[in-house]
Structure formats: structure tokens, C-alpha cells
N, C-alpha and C positions, 0 to 999 in steps of 0.2 A: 416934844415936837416931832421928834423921830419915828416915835410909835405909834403918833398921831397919823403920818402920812404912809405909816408900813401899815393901817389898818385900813385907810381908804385905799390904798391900791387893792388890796387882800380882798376888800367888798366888792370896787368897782375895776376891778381888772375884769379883761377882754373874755376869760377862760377857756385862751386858744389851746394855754399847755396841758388843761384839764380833760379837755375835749379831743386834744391829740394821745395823750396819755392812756383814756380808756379807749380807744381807738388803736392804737397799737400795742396796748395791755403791757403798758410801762407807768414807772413813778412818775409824776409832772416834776418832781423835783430835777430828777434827771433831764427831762425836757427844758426847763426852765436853765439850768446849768449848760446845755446845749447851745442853746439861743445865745444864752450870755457871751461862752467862751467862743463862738464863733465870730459873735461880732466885734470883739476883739482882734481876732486874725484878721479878718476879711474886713476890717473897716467898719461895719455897720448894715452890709447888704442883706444878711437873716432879719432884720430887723424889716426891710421891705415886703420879704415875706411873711413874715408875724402879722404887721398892718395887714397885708391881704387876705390869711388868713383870719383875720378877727371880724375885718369887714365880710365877708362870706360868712361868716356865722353869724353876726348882726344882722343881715339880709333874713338867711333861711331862719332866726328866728319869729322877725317881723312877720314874716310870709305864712309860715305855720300860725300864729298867733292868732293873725284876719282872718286866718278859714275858718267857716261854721261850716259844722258837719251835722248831718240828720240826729246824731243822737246828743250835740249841745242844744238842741233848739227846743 
């Protein structure tokens, strides 16, 4: 059951730490450990920014996806 739902996240996760990680030329694992142990201090508020960032990368995937460009056509 456990590995079941550590495999759906691993598939369907947001890939904000993935996408920050090669962006600032860090392990996600360290990003991910970041997120965690901060929302733990802080209550939960990285966690607001995680969602925002993940929606912003939802967006600008959509958005690149719908453009056809002269040499897909």
C-alpha cells in the first residue's frame, strides 16, 4: 500500500523540486528536504509557495504545449 502511493506521487508529482533543482544546479533531494523541514518550522507556509510554484509551471507548460510553431506544421 505504501509503495503503491510513494510510486503515484514519484509519477504524478508537480516537479517543482525537479525544475528548481536544475535551475539552481542542486540535488531535488535537498530541495525536497528543504520544503519539508521548513514547513515544519514555519507551520506550513513553503507549502503555499510550492502550490504556487507548481501552478506556474502547470500554466507555462499548457501555454508552450498549444503553440504551433512553423516547423510543427
Amino acid at each position: 500500500m505504501i509503495s503503491a502511493i510513494t510510486n503515484y506521487f514519484e509519477k504524478q508529482a508537480f516537479g517543482v523540486c525537479t525544475w528548481l533543482g536544475e535551475k539552481l544546479r542542486m540535488k531535488s533531494s535537498q530541495i525536497r528536504l528543504f520544503f519539508i523541514y521548513a514547513s515544519f518550522i514555519t507551520l506550513g507556509s513553503p507549502l503555499i509557495v510550492y502550490f504556487h510554484m507548481a501552478f506556474i509551471l502547470r500554466i507555462k507548460n499548457m501555454i508552450q504545449s498549444s503553440r504551433t510553431r512553423v516547423w510543427d506544421l
